[in-house]
Structures are given as C-alpha cells and as structure tokens.
N, C-alpha and C positions, 0 to 999 in steps of 0.2 A: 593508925591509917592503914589501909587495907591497898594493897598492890601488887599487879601479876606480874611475875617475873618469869622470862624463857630461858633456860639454861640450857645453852649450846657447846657442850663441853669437848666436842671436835677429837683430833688426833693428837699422837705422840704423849706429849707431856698435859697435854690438857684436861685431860680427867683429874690430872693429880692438882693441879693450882686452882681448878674451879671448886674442888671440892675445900682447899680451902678457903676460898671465898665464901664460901657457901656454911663455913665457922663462923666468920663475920658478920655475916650477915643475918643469922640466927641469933646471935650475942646480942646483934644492932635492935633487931624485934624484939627483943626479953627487956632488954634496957628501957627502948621507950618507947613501949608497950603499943609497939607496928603488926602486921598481919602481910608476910609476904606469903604471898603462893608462888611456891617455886614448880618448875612442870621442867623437865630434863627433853630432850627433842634432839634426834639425831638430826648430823650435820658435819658436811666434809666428804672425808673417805671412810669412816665411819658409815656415813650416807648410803656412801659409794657400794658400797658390800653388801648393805644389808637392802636398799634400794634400785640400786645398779644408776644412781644418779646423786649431785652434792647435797642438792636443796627440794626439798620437792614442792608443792605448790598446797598440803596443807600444811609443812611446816611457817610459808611462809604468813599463811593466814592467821594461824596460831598467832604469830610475832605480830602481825599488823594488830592484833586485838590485845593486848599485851601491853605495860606499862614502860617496859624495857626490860631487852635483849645482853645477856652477859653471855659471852663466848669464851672459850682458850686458846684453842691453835687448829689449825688444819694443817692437813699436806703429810707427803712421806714419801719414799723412796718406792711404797708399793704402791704410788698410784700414778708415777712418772711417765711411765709408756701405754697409759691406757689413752684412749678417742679423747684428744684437746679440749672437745663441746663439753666434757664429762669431769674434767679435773678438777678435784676441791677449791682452786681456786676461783672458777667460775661460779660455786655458790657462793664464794664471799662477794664476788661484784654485783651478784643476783641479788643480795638481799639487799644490801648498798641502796639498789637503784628500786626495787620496789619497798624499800622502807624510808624512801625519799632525804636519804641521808646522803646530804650532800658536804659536810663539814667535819672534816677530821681535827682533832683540838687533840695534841702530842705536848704535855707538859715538859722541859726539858731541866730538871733541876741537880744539880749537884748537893749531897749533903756532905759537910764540913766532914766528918770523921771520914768518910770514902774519897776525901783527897786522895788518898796514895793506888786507889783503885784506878782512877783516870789515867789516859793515856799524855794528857798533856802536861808541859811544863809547871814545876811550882808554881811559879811566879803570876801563871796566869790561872791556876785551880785555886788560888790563896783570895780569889776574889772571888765575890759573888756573882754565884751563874745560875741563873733561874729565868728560863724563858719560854715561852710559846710557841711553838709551829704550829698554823692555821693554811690544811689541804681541803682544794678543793675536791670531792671523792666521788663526782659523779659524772664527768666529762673529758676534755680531752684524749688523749692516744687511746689509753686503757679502752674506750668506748667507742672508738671511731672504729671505723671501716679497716679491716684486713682481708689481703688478698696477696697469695702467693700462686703465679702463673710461671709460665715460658715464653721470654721475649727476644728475639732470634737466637731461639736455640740456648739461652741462658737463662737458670730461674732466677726469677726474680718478685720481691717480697716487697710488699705497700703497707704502711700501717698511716692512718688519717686523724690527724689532729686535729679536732675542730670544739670551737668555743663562741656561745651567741651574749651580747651584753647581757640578757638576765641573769645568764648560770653565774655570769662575772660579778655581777651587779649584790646578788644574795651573798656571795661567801666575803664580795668585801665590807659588805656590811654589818656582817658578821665581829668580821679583824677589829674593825674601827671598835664597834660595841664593848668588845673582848680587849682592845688597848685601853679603853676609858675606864676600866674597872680595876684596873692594873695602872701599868706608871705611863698613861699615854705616850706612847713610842709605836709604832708601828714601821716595818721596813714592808715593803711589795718585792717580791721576787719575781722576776722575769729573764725574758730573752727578745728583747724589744728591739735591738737590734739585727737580730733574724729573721723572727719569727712575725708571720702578719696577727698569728692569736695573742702573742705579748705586746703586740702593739695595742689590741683592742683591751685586751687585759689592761694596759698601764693609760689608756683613756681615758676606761671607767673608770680606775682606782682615783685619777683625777677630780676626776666628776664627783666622787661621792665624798673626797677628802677638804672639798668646796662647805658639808655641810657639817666638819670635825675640825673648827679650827684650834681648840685646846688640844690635837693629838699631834705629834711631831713625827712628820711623814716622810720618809725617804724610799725612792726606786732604789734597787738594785740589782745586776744581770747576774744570771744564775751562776756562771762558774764564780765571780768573784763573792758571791755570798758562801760558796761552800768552802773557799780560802778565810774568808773573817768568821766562818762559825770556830773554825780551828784557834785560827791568830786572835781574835776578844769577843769571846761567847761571850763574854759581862756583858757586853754594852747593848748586848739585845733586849728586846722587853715581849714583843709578839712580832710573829711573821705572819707572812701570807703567800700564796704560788700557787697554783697547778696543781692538776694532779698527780702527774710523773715528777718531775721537777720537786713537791712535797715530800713524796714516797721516798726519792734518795735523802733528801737535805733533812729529812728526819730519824733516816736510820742513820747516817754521820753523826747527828747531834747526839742520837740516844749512848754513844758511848764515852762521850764526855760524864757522862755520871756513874760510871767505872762498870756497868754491866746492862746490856737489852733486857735482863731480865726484871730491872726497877722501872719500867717506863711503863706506863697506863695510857689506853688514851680512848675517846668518845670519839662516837662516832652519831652527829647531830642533824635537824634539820629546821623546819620551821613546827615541828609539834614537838611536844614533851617526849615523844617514844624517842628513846638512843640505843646503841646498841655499843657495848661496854670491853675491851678486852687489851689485854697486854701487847706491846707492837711485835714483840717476838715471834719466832716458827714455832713448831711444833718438838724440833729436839728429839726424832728420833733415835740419834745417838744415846739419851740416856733418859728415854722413858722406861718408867718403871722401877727405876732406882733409889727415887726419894730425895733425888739430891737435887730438882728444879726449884727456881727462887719465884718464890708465889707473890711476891712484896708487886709487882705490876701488875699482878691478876687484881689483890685486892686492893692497890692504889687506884683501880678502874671500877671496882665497887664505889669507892669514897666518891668517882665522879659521877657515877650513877644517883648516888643521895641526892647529890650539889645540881646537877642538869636536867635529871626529869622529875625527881620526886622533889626540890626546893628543899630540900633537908640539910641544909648546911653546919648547922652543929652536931649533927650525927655524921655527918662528912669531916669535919673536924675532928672528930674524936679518931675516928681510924687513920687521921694523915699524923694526928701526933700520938697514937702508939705504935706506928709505921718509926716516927721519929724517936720514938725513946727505944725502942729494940734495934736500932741502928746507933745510937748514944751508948746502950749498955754493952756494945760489942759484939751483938748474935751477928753471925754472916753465913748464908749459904755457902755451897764453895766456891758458886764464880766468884764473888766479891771477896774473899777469906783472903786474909795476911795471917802473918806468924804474929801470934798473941792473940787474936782474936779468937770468937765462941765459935764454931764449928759447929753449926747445927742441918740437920735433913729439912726438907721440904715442910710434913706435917710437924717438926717441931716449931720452925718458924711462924707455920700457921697459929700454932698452939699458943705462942710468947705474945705476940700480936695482940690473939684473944683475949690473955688475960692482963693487959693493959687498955683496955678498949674500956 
C-alpha cells in the first residue's frame, strides 16, 4: 500500500524521536511490503528561522495532500520573546484548524512493570489504568477572540470562549463511537455550572447519548474530574471536554503512566488525514543528548497505522514490541529505576525495531 507521509520534525528533541519513528516505520514497509513516502517539511521555530514565520501556507498544502502528518515538538526558549502572531505555537493551532482536525484522542495507559515510575499510590497503580481522553481541538478559548486594552487607566485582558451545537455535536460523537469500541463507559467533562458553553456542551452531549443507550454516560464538572483522574483512574474508560479544559486534564493524566514521554496521541477529523505526535514539549533542556524517550513518538506511529491507514495489525505489532522492550527492562532515563537497562534515545529506537 502506497501512502504519503509529512514529516514535521519541529524543535528541541524532535528531530531526535522522529527520526526514530521513522525506524519503524521503514521496518513496518519492509515487513509488509507498504510504500511510504516520507517528505521532511519545516515547522515551528525551525520555521521560524529559516522562514521568519511557524507554518507557512505551502507547507500547509503539502499536509492537506498528504495521507498523514507525523510531527515531534515545537517551541523553545529562543522563540519566547519574539511577535506573539509569529510563535511556534501558533503553527500548531494553524494546521489544527486548516487540517480540520478537530479531535484529540490521548491514550492514557499504565504498563504493569512502570508501576513504580507513577506518581500515585500502590494500591491504586496495582490496578488497571488504561483510558481515553477525547479533546475537542478546534474551538473554544484557544480560538476565541483576544483583546488586551486600557479600561480607566488599568490594562485589562479578554480572551472569548465560544462553542456552536455542531463543533459540540461532531467530537461527541466522536467519544460515544470511541466508548462502543472500548468498554462503553464514557464520562463528559464540563463546567455546566458556570459556564453558558458547558451548558450547551452537556445539552448536546444529552441529545446525542439519546442515540447510545448500550454506553454508560456520566456528567462530570471539571475541577472534580481532575480530583477522581488522581483518586481511581481505573474506573475511567473514555473522556470527553473542551478544549482547554482537555489540554490540562490530559497532561495531569499523562503522568500517571510514570513519564510524558510514553504518551502518543492523534489528532483526528472527519477524513482519514491525522496528524500524529507525542503530547510532550520540545525539551530544550536536553536536546541533543540522546537521552529523549521516543516510546510516544512511535506509539503515535502505531496510531497512525490504526486511524488513517486501517492497518491495525501493523499497529499492533509496534504497541507489542513497545510492550516487550518495557517487559525486558529497557528504560530511557525518565522512566529508569535501579536494576533496570539503561538505554539512549536511538538505542531504544533500535530494541523496538528488532522486535517489531
């Protein structure tokens, strides 16, 4: 099978974990006998340097023609104080919203041997914790209206949260689909008793759980979901929320599986094109050293097979030699205890590979 792939390898640590992805995914072609074309395309501050802008407008083209989009990290210390319109964050919202990717899908799993890497108590990492956060990625705050003025003689700062039943309507229908496939469970994150958008947020979510009566549906308000992610992540199956409101309640959960640097997650819409990348930064701190954990770059390959290409046994195979190089004791250094393998960045990549 023949498919184009845009490799947006961004800043800091990201050249180093795409690259091994991009082992995988050569292995994944050899094996059974695919045809990726992979095309490299700046992006970020990277961008920024060489462009004087994050995104530009043929990379974006590129990516619309393109089968899906694998990225690393953007951002860094040296692009902090440059013109706000211009920061690498701004091309990630930009391709977001003209790649019509409105659905962030953040697996959140603990594997058994990385108990002792979690932050949380025995008693509650001793069970199984494997669940879903489902953000919406093209609406709310992030995209509303800003405006920072002088209102008698004091600045003062506006940002506009707004949400219409469609944008509501798609990502939870989304959840519902994505709980039926999994253990029918869905929880709706909101703030319904604030907010007028979590009102119309927990409407819809009504309205549409009218046509999901095998999936078992509960509201919940946002601060008290990011209390029970802590107190019994077991008992979750798939979430749903916002897009701010997402964006916290999924870097909280990512360290429940003892490092950001295992978390992968898609970024989806209504066409096959996704765009693929680990929820971490860029890790300025210690680009270049070999010592970043690639295990969420290419657990976001493995989602790439499974979301736009339909390759689910090629997606399997990389989530269980993900699993057996975490069973045989290899561990980057975030995750490393006393006794375990101690390996760099492209070693990891390497062990992966030849379990795949």
């Amino acid at each position: 099978m023949d498919k184009k792939i845009k490799i947006l390898k961004g800043d800091g640590i990201g050249p180093e974990i795409v690259d091994e992805s991009i082992k995988v995914l050569n292995k994944i072609s050899l094996k059974y006998n695919h045809n990726f074309e992979l095309e490299e395309l700046l992006f970020g501050g990277a961008s920024i340097d060489y462009y004087g802008e994050p995104l530009t407008d043929e990379v974006v083209e590129k990516c619309k023609n393109s089968d899906a989009v694998l990225l690393g990290a953007i951002g860094g210390p040296k692009w902090d104080n440059i013109d706000k319109n211009i920061r690498p964050e701004k091309g990630l919202l930009k391709i977001r919203k003209e790649l019509e990717l409105f659905a962030n899908i953040r697996p959140i799993r603990l594997y058994d041997e990385l108990s002792k890497s979690s932050p949380l108590k025995e008693e509650i990492v001793n069970k199984k914790i494997d669940f879903v956060i489902i953000r919406e990625l093209t609406g709310g705050v992030y995209f509303g209206n800003k405006e920072t003025k002088i209102i008698n003689e004091v600045e003062t700062a506006t940002d506009t949260m707004e949400y219409n039943y469609l944008e509501i309507d798609r990502i939870g229908k989304i959840a519902f689909e994505v709980a039926m496939k999994r253990n029918k469970k869905l929880a709706s994150v909101d703030k319904a008793n604030v907010l007028d958008t979590s009102k119309l947020w927990r409407k819809t979510m009504h309205m549409i759980k009218e046509k999901y009566s095998d999936v078992k549906y509960e509201d919940i308000l946002v601060d008290n979901a990011a209390m029970q992610i802590i107190k019994r992540p077991y008992d979750f199956d798939v979430m749903v929320t916002e897009n701010m409101f997402g964006d916290i309640l999924s870097d909280e959960a990512s360290i429940i599986a003892g490092s950001i640097g295992m978390m992968p997650s898609a970024s989806i819409g209504n066409k096959k094109l996704g765009l693929y990348e680990p929820i971490h930064g860029s890790a300025p701190d210690i680009a270049g050293q070999n010592i970043a954990n690639p295990i969420g770059t290419i657990l976001s390959v493995a989602m790439m097979l499974r979301y736009s290409f339909d390759m689910d046994l090629e997606a399997n195979n990389i989530e269980k030699a993900v699993e057996k190089v975490i069973s045989d004791g290899y561990r980057t250094v975030d995750i490393y205890k006393e006794g375990d393998i101690k390996v760099s960045c492209s070693e990891m990549g390497d062990i992966i590979n030849k379990y795949i």
